[in-house]
Structure formats: structure tokens, C-alpha cells
N, C-alpha and C positions, 0 to 999 in steps of 0.2 A: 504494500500500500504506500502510495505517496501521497503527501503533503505540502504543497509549495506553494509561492507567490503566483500572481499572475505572468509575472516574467522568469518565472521558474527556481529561483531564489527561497534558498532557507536560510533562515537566519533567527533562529530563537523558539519561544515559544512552543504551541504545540506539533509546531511545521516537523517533517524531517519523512526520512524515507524507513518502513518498516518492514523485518522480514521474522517472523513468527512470534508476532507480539513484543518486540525490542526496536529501538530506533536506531536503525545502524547505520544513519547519515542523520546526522544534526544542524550540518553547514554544509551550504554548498552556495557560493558567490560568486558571477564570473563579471571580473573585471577587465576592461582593457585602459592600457595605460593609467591603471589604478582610478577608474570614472565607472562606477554602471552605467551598461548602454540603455538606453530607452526600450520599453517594453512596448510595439506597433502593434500586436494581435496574437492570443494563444488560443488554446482551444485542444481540446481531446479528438483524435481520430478516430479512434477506439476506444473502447475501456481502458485498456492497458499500453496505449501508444499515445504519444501528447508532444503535441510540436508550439513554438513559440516563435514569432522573427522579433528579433532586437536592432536597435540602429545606434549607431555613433557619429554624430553630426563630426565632418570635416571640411567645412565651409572655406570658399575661398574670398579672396578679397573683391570681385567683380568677374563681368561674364564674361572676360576675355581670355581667363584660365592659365594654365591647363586645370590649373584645383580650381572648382566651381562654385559659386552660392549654396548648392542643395547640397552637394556630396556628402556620401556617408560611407559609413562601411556598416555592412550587414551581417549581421550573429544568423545564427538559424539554428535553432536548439531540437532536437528531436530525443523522443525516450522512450523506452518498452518496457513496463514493470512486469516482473514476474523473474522466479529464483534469485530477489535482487535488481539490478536495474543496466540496461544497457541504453547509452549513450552518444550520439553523432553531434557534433559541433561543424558547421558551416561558416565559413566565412568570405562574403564576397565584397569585394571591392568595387564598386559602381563609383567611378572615378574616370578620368583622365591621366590623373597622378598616382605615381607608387604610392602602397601603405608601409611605413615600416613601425609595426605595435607590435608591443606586449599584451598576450591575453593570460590570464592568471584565473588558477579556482583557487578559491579559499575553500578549504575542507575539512569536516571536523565529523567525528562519532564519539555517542557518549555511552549508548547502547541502557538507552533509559526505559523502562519498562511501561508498555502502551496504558499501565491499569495506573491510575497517580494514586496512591495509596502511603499512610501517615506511615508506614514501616518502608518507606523505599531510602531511609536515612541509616536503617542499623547496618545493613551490611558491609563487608569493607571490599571494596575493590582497586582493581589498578587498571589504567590503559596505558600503552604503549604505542608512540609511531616510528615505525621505519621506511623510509625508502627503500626500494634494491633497484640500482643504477643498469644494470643489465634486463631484470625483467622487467625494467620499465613500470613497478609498480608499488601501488602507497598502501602499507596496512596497517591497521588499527589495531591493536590484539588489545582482547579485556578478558580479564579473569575476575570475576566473584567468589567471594566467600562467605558462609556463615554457619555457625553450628554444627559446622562437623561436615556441612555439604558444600559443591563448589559448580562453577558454572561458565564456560570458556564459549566466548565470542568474537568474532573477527569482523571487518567487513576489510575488503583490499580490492584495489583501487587502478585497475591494470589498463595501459595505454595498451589497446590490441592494433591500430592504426594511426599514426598522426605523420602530416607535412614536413612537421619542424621535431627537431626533439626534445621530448620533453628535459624537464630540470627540477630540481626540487627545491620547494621555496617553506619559509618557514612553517605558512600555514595551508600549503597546499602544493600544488605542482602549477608551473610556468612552460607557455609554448613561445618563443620567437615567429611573426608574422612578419613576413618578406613579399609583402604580395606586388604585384607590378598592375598595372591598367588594368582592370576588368577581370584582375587575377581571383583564384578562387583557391582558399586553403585548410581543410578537412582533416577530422580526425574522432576518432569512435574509440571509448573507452567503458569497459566492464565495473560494475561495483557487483561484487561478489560478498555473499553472506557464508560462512563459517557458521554450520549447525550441527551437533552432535558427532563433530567431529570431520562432516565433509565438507567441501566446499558446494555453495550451492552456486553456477553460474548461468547466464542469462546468455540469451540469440542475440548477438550483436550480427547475426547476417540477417536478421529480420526489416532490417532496414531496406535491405536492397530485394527480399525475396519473402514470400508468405510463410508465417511462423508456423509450426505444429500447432498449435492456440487459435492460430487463424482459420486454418483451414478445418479445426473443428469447430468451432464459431460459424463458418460459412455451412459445415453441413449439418448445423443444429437449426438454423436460420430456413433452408430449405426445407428442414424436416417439420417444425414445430406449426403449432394450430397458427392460421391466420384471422385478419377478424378486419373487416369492413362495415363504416357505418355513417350512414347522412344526418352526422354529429359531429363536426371537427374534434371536437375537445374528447366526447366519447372515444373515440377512433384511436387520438392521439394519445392518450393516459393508458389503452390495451397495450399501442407499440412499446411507449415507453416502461412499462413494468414489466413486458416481456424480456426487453432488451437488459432490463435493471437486473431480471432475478438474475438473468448468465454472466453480468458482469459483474455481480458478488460469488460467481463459482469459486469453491473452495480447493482448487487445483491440488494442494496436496493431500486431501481425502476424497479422491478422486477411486471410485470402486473399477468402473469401468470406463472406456469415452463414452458411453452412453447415460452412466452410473455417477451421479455426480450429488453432491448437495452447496447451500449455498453460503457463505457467510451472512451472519444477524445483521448487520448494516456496518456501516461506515462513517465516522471515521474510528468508532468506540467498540463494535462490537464483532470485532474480526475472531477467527481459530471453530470452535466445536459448540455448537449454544443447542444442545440439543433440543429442548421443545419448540425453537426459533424455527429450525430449520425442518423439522418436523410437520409445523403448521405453516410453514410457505409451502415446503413442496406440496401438502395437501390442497392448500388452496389454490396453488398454481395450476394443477393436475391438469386442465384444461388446455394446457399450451404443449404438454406433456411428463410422461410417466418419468423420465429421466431423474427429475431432482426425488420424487418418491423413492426410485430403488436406488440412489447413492445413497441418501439419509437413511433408510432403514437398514442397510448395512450397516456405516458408519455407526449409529447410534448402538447397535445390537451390539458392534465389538467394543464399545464401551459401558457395557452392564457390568454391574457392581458384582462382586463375586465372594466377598469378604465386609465386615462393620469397621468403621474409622468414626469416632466422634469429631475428629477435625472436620473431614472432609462429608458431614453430613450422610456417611456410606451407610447402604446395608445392603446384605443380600439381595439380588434381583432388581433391584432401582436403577433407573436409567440417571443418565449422566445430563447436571442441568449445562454448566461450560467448563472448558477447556482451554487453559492457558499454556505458554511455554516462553513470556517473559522470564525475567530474572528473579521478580518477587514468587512467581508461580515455581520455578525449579527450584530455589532454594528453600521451601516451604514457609514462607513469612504470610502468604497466604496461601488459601487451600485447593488454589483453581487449576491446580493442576491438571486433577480430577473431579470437578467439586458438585456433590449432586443434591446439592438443598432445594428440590423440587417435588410436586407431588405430580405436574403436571407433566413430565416428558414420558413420564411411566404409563398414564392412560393414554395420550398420544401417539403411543406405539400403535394404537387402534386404527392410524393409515395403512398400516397393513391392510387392513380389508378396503380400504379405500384403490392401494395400489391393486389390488387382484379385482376390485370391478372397473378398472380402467382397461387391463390388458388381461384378463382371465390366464395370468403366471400361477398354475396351483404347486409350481416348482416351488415359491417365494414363499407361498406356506409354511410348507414342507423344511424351508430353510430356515425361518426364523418363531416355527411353532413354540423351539425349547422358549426361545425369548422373550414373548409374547407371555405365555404362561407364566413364566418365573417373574415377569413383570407384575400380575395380578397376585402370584403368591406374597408378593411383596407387601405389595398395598393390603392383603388379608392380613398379613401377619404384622406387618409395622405401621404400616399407612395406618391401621384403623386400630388407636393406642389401648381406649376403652375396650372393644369388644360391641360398639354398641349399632357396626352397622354401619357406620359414616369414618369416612376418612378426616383422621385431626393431624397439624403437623407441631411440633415443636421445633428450636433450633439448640442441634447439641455443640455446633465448631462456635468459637467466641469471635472466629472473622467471617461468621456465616451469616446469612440473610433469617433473616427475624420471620419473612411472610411466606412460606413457600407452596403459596395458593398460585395462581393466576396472576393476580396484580402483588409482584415479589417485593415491592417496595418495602421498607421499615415503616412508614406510617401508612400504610393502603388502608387498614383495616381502624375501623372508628367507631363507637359509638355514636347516637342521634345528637347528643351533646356535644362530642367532637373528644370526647376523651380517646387514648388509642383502648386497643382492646389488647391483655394480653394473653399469651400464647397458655394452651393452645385451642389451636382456632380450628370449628371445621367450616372451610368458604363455599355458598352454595354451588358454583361452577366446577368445584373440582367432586363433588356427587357426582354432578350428572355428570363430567367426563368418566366418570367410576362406571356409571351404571353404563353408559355405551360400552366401555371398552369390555363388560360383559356378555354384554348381548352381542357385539362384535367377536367377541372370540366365540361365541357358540356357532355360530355361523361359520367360523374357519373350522373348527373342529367338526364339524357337520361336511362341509366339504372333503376333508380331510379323511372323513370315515371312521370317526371316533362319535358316537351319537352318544353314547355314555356320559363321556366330559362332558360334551358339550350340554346335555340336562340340567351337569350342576350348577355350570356359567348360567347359562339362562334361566334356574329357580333361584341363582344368588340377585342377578338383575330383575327379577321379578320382585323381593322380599324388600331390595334397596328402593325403586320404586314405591310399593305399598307405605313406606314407613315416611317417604322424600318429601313429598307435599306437607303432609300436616308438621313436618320438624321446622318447616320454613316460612307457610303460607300467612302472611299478616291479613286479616279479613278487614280491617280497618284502614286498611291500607290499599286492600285487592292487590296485593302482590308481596313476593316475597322477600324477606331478611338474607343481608347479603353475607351472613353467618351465626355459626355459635358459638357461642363463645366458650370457658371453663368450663361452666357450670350447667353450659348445654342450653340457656338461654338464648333466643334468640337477637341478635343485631340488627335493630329495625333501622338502621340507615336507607336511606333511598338511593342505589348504586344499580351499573351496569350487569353485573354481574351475573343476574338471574339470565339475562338474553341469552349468556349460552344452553341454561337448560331448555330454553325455547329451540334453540337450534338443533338440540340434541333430540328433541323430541320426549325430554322426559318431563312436559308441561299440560297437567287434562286438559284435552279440548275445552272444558266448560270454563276454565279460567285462562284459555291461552289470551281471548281478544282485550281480556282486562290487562296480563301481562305486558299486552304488545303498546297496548294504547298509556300505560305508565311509564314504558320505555318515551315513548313518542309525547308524554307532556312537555310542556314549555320549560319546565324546569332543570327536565332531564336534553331533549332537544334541542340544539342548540341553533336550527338551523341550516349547517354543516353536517351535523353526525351529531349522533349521542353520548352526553358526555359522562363521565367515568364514576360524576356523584353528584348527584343534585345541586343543583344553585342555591338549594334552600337550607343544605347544610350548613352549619358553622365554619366546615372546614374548609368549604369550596374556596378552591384558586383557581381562575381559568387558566393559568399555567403553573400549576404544580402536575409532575407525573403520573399518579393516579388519584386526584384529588382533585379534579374536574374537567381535564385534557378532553381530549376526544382522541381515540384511538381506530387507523382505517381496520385493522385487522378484526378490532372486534365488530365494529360497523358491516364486517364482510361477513362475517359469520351471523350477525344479527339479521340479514338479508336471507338468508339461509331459514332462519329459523320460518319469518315472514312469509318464505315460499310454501316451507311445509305444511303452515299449517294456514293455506289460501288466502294471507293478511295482504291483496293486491295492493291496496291503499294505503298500507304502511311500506312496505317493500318501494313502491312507487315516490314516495315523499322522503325517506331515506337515499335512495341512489340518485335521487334527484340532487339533495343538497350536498352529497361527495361528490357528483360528479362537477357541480357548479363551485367548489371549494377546489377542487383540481385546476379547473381554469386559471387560475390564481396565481401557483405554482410556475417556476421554470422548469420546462421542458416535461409538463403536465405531470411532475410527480409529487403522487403523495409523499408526504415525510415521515416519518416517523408517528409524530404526534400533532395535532391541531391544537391551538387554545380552545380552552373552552369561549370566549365570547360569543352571545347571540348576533344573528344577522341586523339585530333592529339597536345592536350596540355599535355594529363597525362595516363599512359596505363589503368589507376584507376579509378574508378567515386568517386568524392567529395563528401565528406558530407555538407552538414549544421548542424553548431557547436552547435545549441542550438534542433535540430532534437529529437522529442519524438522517441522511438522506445521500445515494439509495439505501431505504430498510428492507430489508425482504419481505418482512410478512405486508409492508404497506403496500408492497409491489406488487404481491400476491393475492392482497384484496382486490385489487381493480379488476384482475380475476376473477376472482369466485363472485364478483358484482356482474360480472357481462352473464358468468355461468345462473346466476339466478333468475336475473332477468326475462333468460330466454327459457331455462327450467331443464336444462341439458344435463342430464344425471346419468350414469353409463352403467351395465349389467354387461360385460364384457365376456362374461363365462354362460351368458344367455344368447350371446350374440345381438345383444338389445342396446340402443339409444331410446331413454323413457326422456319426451320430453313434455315438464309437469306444467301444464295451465301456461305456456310463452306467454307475457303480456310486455308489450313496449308502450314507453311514455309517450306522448303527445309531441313530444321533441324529439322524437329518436322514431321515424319512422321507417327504417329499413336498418338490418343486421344481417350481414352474410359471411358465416363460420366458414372456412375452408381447412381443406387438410387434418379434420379433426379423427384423429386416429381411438378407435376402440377396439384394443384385442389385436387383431392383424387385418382389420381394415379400417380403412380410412372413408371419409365423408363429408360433404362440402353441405352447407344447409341454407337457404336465404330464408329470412324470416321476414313479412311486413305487416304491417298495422293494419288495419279497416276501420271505416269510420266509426265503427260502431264498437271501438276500444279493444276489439278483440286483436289476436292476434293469428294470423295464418303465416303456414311453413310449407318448401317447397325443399325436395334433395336434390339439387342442380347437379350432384357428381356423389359418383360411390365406387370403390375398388376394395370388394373382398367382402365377405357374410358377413351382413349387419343389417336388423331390422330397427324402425323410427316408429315408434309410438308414443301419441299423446295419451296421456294420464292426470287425470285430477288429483292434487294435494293429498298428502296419508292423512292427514290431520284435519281436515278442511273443517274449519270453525262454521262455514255453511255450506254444506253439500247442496246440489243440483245435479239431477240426473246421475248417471251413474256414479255409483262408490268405488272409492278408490280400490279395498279389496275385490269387488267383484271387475275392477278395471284390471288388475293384476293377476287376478285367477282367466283370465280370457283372453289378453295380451298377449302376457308374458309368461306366467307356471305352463299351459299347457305345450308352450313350447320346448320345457327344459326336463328333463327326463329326473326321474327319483331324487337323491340325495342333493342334488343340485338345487330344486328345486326349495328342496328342505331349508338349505342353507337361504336364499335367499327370500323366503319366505319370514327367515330372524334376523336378516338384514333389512327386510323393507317394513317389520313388523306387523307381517301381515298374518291374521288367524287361520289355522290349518281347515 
């Protein structure tokens, strides 16, 4: 990851060039004749290529020359991030007259650790610089120590190409520029990162020829779902989230080229964020399976296997992030490994997400043990009482206090605004509980285990029965966003229930109340729904979960709205994110929105500490087109169910292409009719795949046909025994 000025220049603060959570370029200045040249125009090519031109006015005295009025001489700075950074320097002389300059980097590494943390002062360290005159190259070496552990870091600095030769100067390396008329004088240099003892080096022929990176970039680009729409801004917010999730790809947990996941965003939350990357890849699923089946590897080989009270461990628990700075390897903090979450563990429940995408009953099969030992987990430690519901505490003293959904230290409040303390059980992480049961009865069902799968699905039956009345505020019509110690419940007014909407663990007979207390004024901000009521004590419209607006949850709360037939909510929701995108440079959501209302500011607010790109915000605008149009995939049926399409008044035509289910592919236009509805049309299909429309599971007012008798007629009679079974406690439908 890099960091720099607009004219490419670091110089302090949080700037500097990162390679697995350390800054292993802190300075980097390029001077000629000791002047910074003018910064004329920068700009990213790519994601990971970014070019700059700079100029150095050399004016002459009048037009009679040969040195002229305008003349300058031209920098031209070119870069490729990845294993480290590689480098091309241009310089052209647009003159009549020779140039004879000094160009100079200032260069420095301190190899400061990406997490800024009150213990990055105890350790003791050393760097070192050396030149080597022969290999032409500058390196840094740093060695850390603390407590008994140690932690060896390099970055070096190798001229692989220059005009002139280099020299070493005190705080960097010096070229001699000899240019003549119109002369032109070039040179490409490697920053190499030192990791576990190898050298990591970067494509300095990338410059001249298409990188590895590129050309799977280009055949991802071909492959993946496309999406047109007579919406500019609609259109433009699908491209750019698409483009955002691959350019957070986490290239060194990389399973397969096809098998990738993506980093949590940028500039803070780079390495392994498991329930992050979990719920982009799910929510992305529409562009395609790829980031599903890297992250479900990834995440499965970092299952806990052993208890750490530092490191929040136990047995079977998925891993929340993963660091490999300096504070992380020397153990000053715990993130090396660190799994203070409750939520990456039920998340694993994309498993069955990814197998109704692409009907892989291989991936079952491969990550069955993980999945199980996931929920053994949550049985056994997730749920402390015994009483049914998942509580977490925190045992590491450099752990995270909330390890719900909203992981902050003060997320959780009282109606008064006191905090609550631990431990807590939050109502979203139920229902992700009760899914990721009834979710694994259904793999075990496919799998050919009917046995298991009974007692998954009598354990999500019993959590269910008990869910409602532990949470339901009647005075309220909706529910407490927890319990607290003493198993009372936390009547705060928060986001939080939207996921049990989503999940599908909300009676029909109180979902339209749920839906329409997310959607009050107080919680609505306009933009999206914010994180806790305005009418709370505690509400900040920019504190992080204490009244933000967040897209990821807005994406999943759209989800909910679909299933359970809330048009008018779904419709007044995507409306206001997609009109809060327009807003944005280069249509992307950030991270996190202010809470301010529309009738406070014509603008939507940021949150000041907002990664952008974030994956899962990326990923929203995703799963926002996939609701809209009701596009839900049975890939092991050979089915496209698509539930109730309705488009807004604004968005009168939608056409998916290349949308891959299972091993075929399908192209769909969808358009409006005056009469609000929506109709769909298969302009292109390659490979067995049936398109049915289905009405809502949940539909808070049915018409005409029911959803189950829509699904026993569609879809089961197509899919023979046990398959059927399976998705039958997938779409929760009655035998």
C-alpha cells in the first residue's frame, strides 16, 4: 500500500509506502538542484500503477533564446505497488538548451507499524543504512526486540536501470543529469521489502510490458457480472465497487487466481479481517464466486485450534484480524492472531451462500470439519450461561470490549447513555447464530448426513422459539439491541435488529413494524439508517457506531426489505444511498456516512476516520442492485429465483450480463411498466439455467400465489431427493 502527496512525495506523517503492515518507506523527496519541481497532474492508472508529471521552470531571458520564457525540464514519475514498489523516473528536457542538474531522492525507512498503538514506544530497536557501490543499492536493515522475541526488517533500494550513475548522498542517492536539446534521461529502481526472511521484489519490467497482476485483472474484468443502467450515478457506483472490491485483493492470500479475498479497506484496515472479508465476498457474490472461495479458505486455515486468553482464542473460533507489523510479531499486541469476535464464526454461513452460487458440493465437502467446529464453538463458549443465546466477554487486556457486530468499546448503551457492561448478548449476533444453523442443516443435508443435520435444525428451531420474546419491546414495536448481565433487556433504539430482518429470523406479524422503526425519522437519516437513534443521549452523527450510517448494513437491511415484500421500504432506502453516492468521488461509498439528516445539510457527511475503498461499502452497492432486481441463485437446482424485481421510478431499465450461476452464464434486461411493476426479459444464456419469478418467503402481504406453493412448483419439483431436502432449509420452506 502506498501513501503519498499528490506529486508523489512523502514526507512525514501518516504518508509512507507499506508492505505487510510496517512502513518500509517513510521518505521519499525528489529534488533537482535541491528545489521541488512542480506537481502539473497525477493520477492512478490502475490500482497499483500511478504516474505523476512534475516540471522545473528554466526560463530564459526573452524569445530570442536559445533558453526560452516557458522552458522547463520535465520529471515523469511512474510506480507499481505490489511485493514493495517499483519505480521509472523520466526526464525530459523540452529546451533548446542543454540541462546540466542534479536530481536527488531523499530516503528514509523507519518501519513503523501500520496499527498506532500507546505500546509502539516499549520496544527497542535499531536501523541501519548502507550503501553497496557495486550493487548499486541503499538498504535499511531494522531489527526489533522485546521480551524474549525479535523481528528483522529491510527495505533496499536497488538502481536496476539509470542514464547516469548513481552516488550516495547522505540522505538518499544522487543521479548527474547531462541532458542536451530535447535530451531525454531515464532510470527504474526496485524498493524491495525483506519478510521472514526473503526478499520480496516487484516487476520493474511492468513498465514496459503487462504485469502477471494485469493480465489477471484483465481476465477477471472479462469474466465478472456486468450491469447497465439508464441511471448514470446507479451504473457508475456498480462499476466502481466492482473495480474497488479487486483493487483491495489481498494478493498474498491468494488460494487460487481464481480464489482470492479482499483486504477490509484502506488506508487502516489492510492483512486478514476475517468477518470483513467474509461479508464483502458474500455481498459481492453477484459480480462473482471468486472472493467467496479465497475467503473461505483463507479464513478456515485460520481456525483456532487451541485457548489463548490474550489472543481472545478458543477452540473452533474463526479468526476476527490478522496483523504482521512489529507491535503484532513481537506480541505487544494480540493481532497477530487475534479472534475477539463472535461474528466471523457465524459468517462462515457463506458457505452455503458460495455453493448456491456455483452448486461446488466439493467446497462442502472441504470445509464441512470447519463449519461444524465453528458452531461447536459458539455451543460451547459462544453461549457462557447455557441459556441459548450467544454472550461474549473480553479475556486479552489489549482486546476489544464488544465482540458483537458493532466491535467498538462504547457500541453498546443503555436508553440513558450509560455503557453496558460485558457480558452482553447483541441481538444480531442470534440471529447470525440461528442462520448459520439452519444453514448448516442444509449442507449436511446435501452432504448426506440427515442425522446432523436434525440437530442443527431442532437447535435453530428452539433459538428461534425463545429469540422474539428475549428481545421484543411491545412498547416500542420493536426490538432491544441487547442483554445485558443480568439478561435484561437494552431498550436503546439501534440498527441492529435489521439484521435479524435480513436473516429472516423476524414473525411476519411484526416484520412491517420492525421495518417501518428502522425507516422513522429518527433512525433515517435520509441517506441510510443510522446506527442509533437521534433521540438517544449518545447520538453523534459522526461517532463510529453511535449514529454513522453504515453502507454494509444499509445493504443487508435491503435484503431483509426484499424478503419479506417491504417494496416501499427497500425503494426509499436505495433511493437515499444511491442519491448519497452521487456525492462521492468517483461514486464510492466510504466506509461510513454521518449521521446528519437530508433536511440538516443538502450533502451527506462523512465519517472522519472513513476507509475509502472499504470492501464491504463496495460490496453493498452490490447486494443493493442484487435486491432490487430480487436475483437470488439455486445453482445446485440449476435455478435463477428472481423474487418480486421492482425498479424505482428513476431507474427505468437494468441489464445484468454475464451473470454466471453454477457453469452457466446469463444476460437479463429488466424494465419498469407504468404500472410500477417490473418485467424481465433473458437476452443471452450459455449453459443449464432456469429464470423464475417468485414472490417474497416472508411477504408481510401475500397476493396470489405463496411463496411455498411458488417453490414446490418452480423449483423442488425440479431437483430430485436430498437436494431438494436441502434447499427446502435453505429457503425455509415446509416439507
Amino acid at each position: 500500500m502506498l501513501l503519498a502527496e499528490a506529486d508523489g512525495s512523502i514526507c512525514g506523517g501518516a504518508l509512507g509506502l507499506f508492505d505487510y503492515d510496517t512502513r518500509i518507506l517513510s521518505k521519499h523527496r525528489l529534488l533537482v538542484d535541491d528545489e521541488p519541481p512542480r506537481c502539473d497532474t497525477s493520477a492512478a492508472v490502475e490500482s497499483d500503477y500511478w504516474a505523476a508529471h512534475l516540471t522545473v521552470a528554466r526560463p530564459g531571458r526573452d524569445a530570442r533564446g536559445p533558453r526560452l520564457p516557458q522552458d522547463v525540464l520535465e520529471i515523469e514519475i511512474r510506480r507499481r505497488v505490489g511485493h514493495g514498489m517499483a519505480e521509472q523516473l523520466i526526464a525530459r528536457n523540452n529546451s533548446m538548451s542543454a540541462a546540466d542538474v542534479t536530481l536527488r531522492l531523499e530516503l528514509d525507512a523507519d518501519f513503523r507499524d501500520a496499527v498506532d498503538h500507546q505500546d509502539a514506544a516499549r520496544y527497542s530497536r535499531t536501523t541501519t543504512r548502507n550503501w553497496e557501490l557495486h550493487a548499486r543499492a541503499l538498504t535499511f536493515d531494522h531489527h526489533a526486540e522485546w521480551n524474549g522475541r525479535s523481528v528483522h526488517r529491510a527495505t533496499r533500494i536497488r538502481v536496476v536501470h539509470a542514464d547516469s550513475s548513481p552516488s550516495d548522498h547522505d540522505d538518499g542517492i544522487e543521479f548527474p543529469l547531462a541532458l542536451p536539446p530535447q535530451g531525454t534521461w531515464t532510470a527504474t529502481l526496485a524498493y524491495d521489502s525483506l519478510v521472514d526472511g526473503r526478499w520480496r521484489t516487484s516487476e520493474t519490467a511492468a513498465f514496459e510490458q503487462a504485469s502477471a497482476r494485469d493480465r489477471l485483472r484483465q481476465a477477471w474484468r472479462r469474466r465478472r457480472t456486468q450491469m447497465k443502467a439508464a441511471h448514470p450515478t446507479f451504473a457508475a457506483a456498480y462499476e466502481t465497487a466492482a473495480e474497488d472490491l479487486f483493487a483491495l485483493r489481498a494478493w498474498e492470500f491468494d488460494a487460487a487466481p481464481d480464489a482470492w479475498m479482499p483486504n477490509a479497506g484502506v488506508p487502516s484496515y489492510t492483512g486478514v479481517f476475517g468477518r470483513d472479508s467474509l461479508a464483502a465476498a458474500w455481498q459481492g457474490a453477484l459480480i462473482g464466486a471468486d472472493m467467496l472461495r479465497g475467503a473461505l479458505t483463507r479464513i478456515a486455515e485460520s481456525q483456532a485450534h487451541d485457548d489463548s486468553a490474550w489472543h481472545d482464542r478458543e477452540p473452533g473460533k474463526m479468526v476476527h484480524e490478522m496483523r504482521r507489523g512489529p507491535l503484532s510479531e513481537l506480541e505487544l499486541i494480540p493481532h497477530r492472531a487475534y479472534y475477539g469476535t463472535q461474528t466471523t464464526s457465524a459468517m462462515f454461513v457463506a458457505l452455503s451462500e458460495y455453493w448456491h452460487w456455483t452448486g461446488d458440493t466439493a467446497a462442502l465437502r472441504q470445509h464441512r470439519d470447519a463449519a461444524i467446529a465453528a458452531l461447536e464453538w459458539a455451543r460451547r463458549y459462544g453461549d457462557r450461561d447455557q441459556d441459548g443465546f450467544l454472550e461474549y466477554e473480553r479475556r486479552s487486556p489489549c482486546g476489544l470490549k464488544n465482540h458483537g457486530w458493532k466491535d467498538s468499546d462504547e457500541a453498546i448503551r443503555y436508553p440513558d447513555g450509560r455503557i453496558v457492561e460485558n457480558p452482553i448478548a447483541t441481538i444480531e449476533e442470534q440471529a447470525f447464530y440461528w442462520l448459520a444453523r439452519q444453514r448448516m442443516a442444509e449442507m449436511l443435508v446435501a452432504l448426506g448426513d440427515p442425522g446432523r443435520a436434525d440437530e442443527f435444525a431442532e437447535r435453530a428451531q428452539r433459538l428461534r422459539a425463545q429469540w422474539h420474546d428475549a428481545f421484543w419491546m411491545p412498547e416500542e414495536g420493536f426490538y432491544a439491541i441487547a442483554l445485558d448481565p443480568r439478561k435484561q433487556r437494552v431498550a436503546s433504539i439501534a440498527s441492529n435488529p435489521g439484521h435479524a430482518l435480513a436473516a429472516g429470523l423476524v414473525p411476519v406479524a411484526h416484520a412491517q413494524q420492525c421495518a417501518d422503526r428502522l425507516m422513522a425519522a429518527d433512525m433515517f437519516s435520509g441517506w441510510g439508517i443510522r446506527t442509533l437513534s437521534r433521540n438517544h443521549p449518545s447520538y453523534n452523527p459522526l461517532a463510529y457506531h453511535l449514529g454513522t450510517v453504515w453502507p454494509v448494513e444499509n445493504a443487508t437491511f435491503a435484503l431483509g426489505f426484499k424478503r419479506y415484500g417491504l417494496d416501499a421500504q427497500l425503494e426509499q432506502l436505495v433511493t437515499g444511498m444511491i442519491d448519497a453516492v452521487a456525492h462521492f468521488d468517483s461514486h464510492r461509498l466510504p466506509e461510513a456516512l454521518g449521521g446528519h439528516g437530508r433536511e440538516e445539510t443538502p450533502v451527506p457527511t462523512l465519517y472522519p476516520e472513513s476507509n475509502a475503498p472499504q470492501a464491504w461499502s463496495a460490496s453493498a452497492v452490490v447486494q443493493l442492485v442484487q435486491a432490487l432486481l430480487g436475483i437470488y441463485p439455486f445453482a445446485p437446482a440449476n435455478v435463477i429465483a428472481l423474487v418480486r424485481p421492482r425498479l424505482p421510478e428513476w431507474l427505468p431499465t437494468v441489464t445484468i450480463r454475464n451473470l454466471r450461476v453454477g457453469n452457466a452464464t446469463i444476460s437479463i434486461r429488466f424494465e419498469r411498466q407504468r404500472n410500477g411493476s417490473t418485467m424481465f426479459d433473458v437476452i443471452d444464456k450459455s449453459g443449464h439455467v432456469f429464470v423464475v419469478e417468485i414472490p417474497p418467503p416472508q411477504d408481510v402481504d401475500p397476493a396470489g400465489q405463496h411463496w411455498n406453493e411458488a417453490v414446490r412448483t418452480w423449483l423442488l419439483e425440479r431437483v430430485p431427493g436430498r437436494l431438494a431436502s436441502a434447499l427446502r432449509l435453505a429457503l425455509g420452506v415446509s416439507p
